[in-house]
Structure formats: C-alpha cells, structure tokens
Phi, psi and omega in degrees: 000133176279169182256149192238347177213165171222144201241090190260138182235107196279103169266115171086047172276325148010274194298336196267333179281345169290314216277327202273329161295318167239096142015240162007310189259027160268163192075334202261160305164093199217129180266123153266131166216179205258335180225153153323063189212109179291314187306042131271187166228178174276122201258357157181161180204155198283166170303322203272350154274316190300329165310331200271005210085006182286138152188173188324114174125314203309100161000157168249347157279309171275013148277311146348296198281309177300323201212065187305340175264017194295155186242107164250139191262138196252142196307157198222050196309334187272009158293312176298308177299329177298329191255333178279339205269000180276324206262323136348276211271022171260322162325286183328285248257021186202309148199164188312154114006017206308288162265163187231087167314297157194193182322338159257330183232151190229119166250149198217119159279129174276193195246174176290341165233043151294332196293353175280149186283311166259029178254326209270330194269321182309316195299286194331297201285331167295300211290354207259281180319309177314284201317312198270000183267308213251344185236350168116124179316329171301274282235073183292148176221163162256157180219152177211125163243170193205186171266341153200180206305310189317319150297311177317294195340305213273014219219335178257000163269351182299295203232090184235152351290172169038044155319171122196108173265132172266177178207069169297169177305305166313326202242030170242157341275351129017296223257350177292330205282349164285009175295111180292141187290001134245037158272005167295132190297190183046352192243092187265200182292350202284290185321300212299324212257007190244329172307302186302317160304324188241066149053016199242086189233330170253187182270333173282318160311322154309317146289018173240332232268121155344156171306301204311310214271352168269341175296316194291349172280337224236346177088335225214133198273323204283353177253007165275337185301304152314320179256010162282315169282321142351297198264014175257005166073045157308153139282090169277135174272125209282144172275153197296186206194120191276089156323110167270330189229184182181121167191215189176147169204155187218148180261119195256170200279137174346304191266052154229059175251063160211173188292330168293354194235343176271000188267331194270340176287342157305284177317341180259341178278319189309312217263329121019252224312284181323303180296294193306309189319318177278343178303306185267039150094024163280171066301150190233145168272011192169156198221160165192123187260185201187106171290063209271171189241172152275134205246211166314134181317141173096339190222177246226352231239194187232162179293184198302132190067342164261031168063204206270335179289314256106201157230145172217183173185158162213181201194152178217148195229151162310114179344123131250182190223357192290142177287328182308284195307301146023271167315285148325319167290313187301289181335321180280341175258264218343307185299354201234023202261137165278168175323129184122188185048154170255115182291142172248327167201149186222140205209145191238176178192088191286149191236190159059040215262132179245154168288141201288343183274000211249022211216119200279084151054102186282170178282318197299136134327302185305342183263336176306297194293346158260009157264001178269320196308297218274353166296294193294339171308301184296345210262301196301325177313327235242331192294302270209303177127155250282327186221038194293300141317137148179175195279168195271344167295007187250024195264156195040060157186022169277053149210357160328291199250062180293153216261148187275139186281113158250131194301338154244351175267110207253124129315132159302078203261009171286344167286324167311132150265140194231000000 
C-alpha cells in the first residue's frame, strides 16, 4: 500500500506554549491547570514533569507530592488558540491541511509524488522546521506517516518527543507489534478488557486476529471489517457521524462554592451549550445537569445520602434551539436541588439533538421570538464578544466559566473586535 497520509502530533502542547512564552519555565518541569486549586487537576504538564510522573488528568495535590518543584500555570486558552493557528499555517506553508483532529494534531494526504519513504521524511523535516520558524523553538512535534490516518497517527505516537515515523509496506504489520494495544485509537480500557475476553492480548495479535473475532469485539461486522483492514493498511473511508451531545462542565474556583455562585455559572455554561448547538446546526430535546460536592481535601464526594455523583436531573421538552427555553428548564431542576453541601463542579449536557434542517418550528409566536431573539444574540456575540449580550442570571459571572479549548472544538477568539 503506498503511503497516503502524515499525521503531526503538537507535543505537551499547553505546557510547550507557556515554556515558549516565558523563558524561564524552560527545562523546568511545568503543569497547566485550569484554576489555582489543589482539588483540581492537570491539563497538561511539560516532559520534564511527565519524568516525575505528572500527566494529563494528574490531582494537582498529588503532582505537588510527585514533583514538589512542579510550576504551575493556570491555562491561558486564547494563547493556545493563537499558536495552534501558528502552527497550521507553517504546515500549510509546506503542505495542505486536510484535517484539524483537535488542537494539537493535525493531517495531511500526501499527492503521488509525495508518497516515497524519503520524500515523506524530507516533508516531515520541512514541517518540523516551519513550526519552530513561525511558532518558536519549545514547540516540538511527533509526526507519523502511513498508508491510511490511522496508521499515521499511531506512527506520531511511536516517538515522543519531536519523532517522526514512517510505516511502509515493509514495516507492517511487524513494526506495530511492539506497540501496547491502546496505542489503537479508540481502545481504551473498557475496548482492552473486551480484547481480552476473545483472547486478544497483545498488538501481534491484534493484527493477526480474523474479521469474526474482530466483528465480536467491536458488536458490529462492518467495524471489525475496518480494522482487519485498517492494520492491513487499507484507506478504509470513515462512515458520516451524527452529534449526539452538547454540553459543558466547569471545576468552580473557591469563591463561587456556593449555591449563587454555582447557579450562575450553570447558567453561564447554558448559555455556551445553547449558542454552540446552534452554530453547529442542531436542535436538543432535553438538557440534564449535574453537581459533584466537595468532600475531604483532595476528594470529591457528596453529603451523607446523596450517593456518590452528587446531584443530578434531567428533563425533555419539544426540540429548540432558543437559549430562553433552556433555560427556563435548567431553573426548574436547579429548584428541585435539596439543600446543603459545598459544589465543587458543575456541568449540563443538552440531548436529544436533531439536526435543524430536519426540526419543525414551534407553533407559538413566543418561542419563534426567542429564537429569533437568541439568533440575534448571536450575530452581536459574535460581533462584539463571547458574552457582550446575555440574560440576567449571568450579571456578574459571564466570566465564571470562561471559554475553553476542548481538544476537538477550537474557539475562534479572532471573531472579537478590539
């Protein structure tokens, strides 16, 4: 199979854009986190922490306890956004774009007479170099190519940091099997422990095991069929893919551990949620919130009886797109929260999402006029900045929950006028 794609992988970026930004923190051992709180966690940490055992997810009290001299930095997202749009276009300035996976990794098809093993390392090595000319020497990559993305991917994950692996006809499937068997996208632990039940323990195996026994893991004959071809290095072409959710959650910072202050950042996640749903062209059938408490330094819990999430509700309504109507749902389970406890996070998730071409209209004038209403909101938001408009449960805390890089959804922040 020739190879067809290259897969740039941004490594430890968070943390390489602080270290590129301040001097100082190079070399040194560094955490992005999302607020000054040890009961949060870490959201990247630079290699010279990831020795100490630091990484994505990792307590921030116990990355203390790992690295007592770790630095930490509270995320600076439109910073991030500025330097992946750096780093895009030093790709671009070398070869296209295809795709933007999430914030960090990036794909590209080559053309046919891209397709040589040293013509594919020559590219790599232009792209390595644009990055460090247009985005700054911290800002290191893995790059991996293949006969389709999947294989690149798994080919910018062989060597980090600042890799760059080819995966040819030669070195498949062979050069996969020192691989542990979730460097397969998708195969977390729930996939590992289902691999395992049908006798599926290593990456050599994986790559030997029949269609049946890959159909039986996977529930489905057409996706076992993909990845028996897949690792035979096929372009199997991804089937489209339907949004099931929207939603948002925030860890709130000490002085909003209250019922006013976690209500208003519900409401301030709401009015997120809503607004995005419509940019990508949904209506939702249901909204369901969600409370987790503060327990013992360091943990998590909920008071006495209300079991281990917390609290939570939901609800389902005739399909909108209005942020009012929403709203107005949320407020009503918010009322029904019993008493008590200190919130620690709070997070919404709208459901039942149909696409807007396919979504009837209410009958009512009033819901026509708050969706005109929340149209128009948008267009100024948009004009103007991220919360210039908005409803009054939000006054003094449309910056509670500011907005954040999720690793596949890049904010524009280049739409504000300044």
């Amino acid at each position: 199979m020739p190879l067809r794609y290259l897969f740039v992988d941004m490594n430890s970026f968070f943390a390489s854009v602080e270290q590129q930004l301040d001097p100082a923190l190079r070399g040194k051992p560094v955490a992005v986190i999302p607020t000054q709180a040890d009961t949060t966690f870490c959201i990247a940490a630079s290699y010279e922490a990831k020795a100490f055992g630091v990484k994505t997810g990792t307590p921030v009290w116990e990355a203390k306890q790992l690295c007592p001299r770790i630095i930490l930095r509270e995320a600076r997202h439109r910073e991030y956004v500025t330097f992946h749009n750096r780093v895009v276009d030093a790709i671009g300035s070398v070869i296209p774009v295809k795709s933007i996976a999430s914030i960090d990794e990036m794909s590209c098809r080559l053309v046919e007479s891209e397709r040589k093993r040293d013509r594919v390392v020559e590219i790599g090595r232009a792209i390595k170099d644009a990055i460090y000319r247009r985005a700054g020497d911290q800002m290191r990559c893995s790059i991996g190519a293949g006969p389709n993305e999947i294989l690149a991917k798994m080919g910018s994950d062989f060597k980090k940091p600042d890799g760059l692996t080819v995966f040819a006809d030669d070195d498949l499937p062979h050069r996969l099997h020192v691989l542990p068997i979730e460097a397969f996208p998708g195969v977390g632990p729930r996939m590992k422990r289902r691999l395992n039940l049908h006798g599926v323990f290593t990456t050599e195996q994986f790559c030997a095991a029949p269609v049946s026994v890959l159909a039986a893991v996977w529930g489905s004959k057409l996706l076992g069929e993909k990845w028996y071809r897949t690792v035979r290095g096929e372009d199997v072409p991804e089937r489209p893919t339907r949004r099931q959710t929207v939603g948002h959650s925030h860890v709130l910072p000490p002085g909003l551990r209250t019922d006013e202050g976690a209500y208003g950042v519900m409401v301030r996640l709401t009015h997120k949620a809503v607004a995005r749903l419509r940019k990508v062209g949904y209506w939702t059938g249901g909204v369901s919130v969600g409370v987790s408490y503060l327990g013992e330094p360091g943990t998590v819990a909920a008071p006495s009886g209300w079991g281990k999430a917390g609290w939570g509700a939901r609800c389902r309504f005739p399909h909108r797109e209005d942020t009012p109507g929403v709203l107005r749902a949320v407020s009503d389970m918010w009322a029904t929260r019993p008493p008590g406890g200190v919130p620690f996070k709070v997070g919404m998730v709208l459901t039942d999402l149909r696409p807007a071409a396919n979504a009837t209209p209410s009958l009512f004038e009033i819901d026509r006029k708050e969706a005109e209403l929340s149209h128009a909101m948008d267009d100024v938001n948009a004009e103007f900045g991220g919360s210039v408009v908005h409803f009054g449960g939000m006054w003094g805390l449309k910056d509670a929950a500011p907005t954040r890089v999720a690793f596949t959804q890049i904010p524009d922040f280049d739409r504000r006028v300044v």
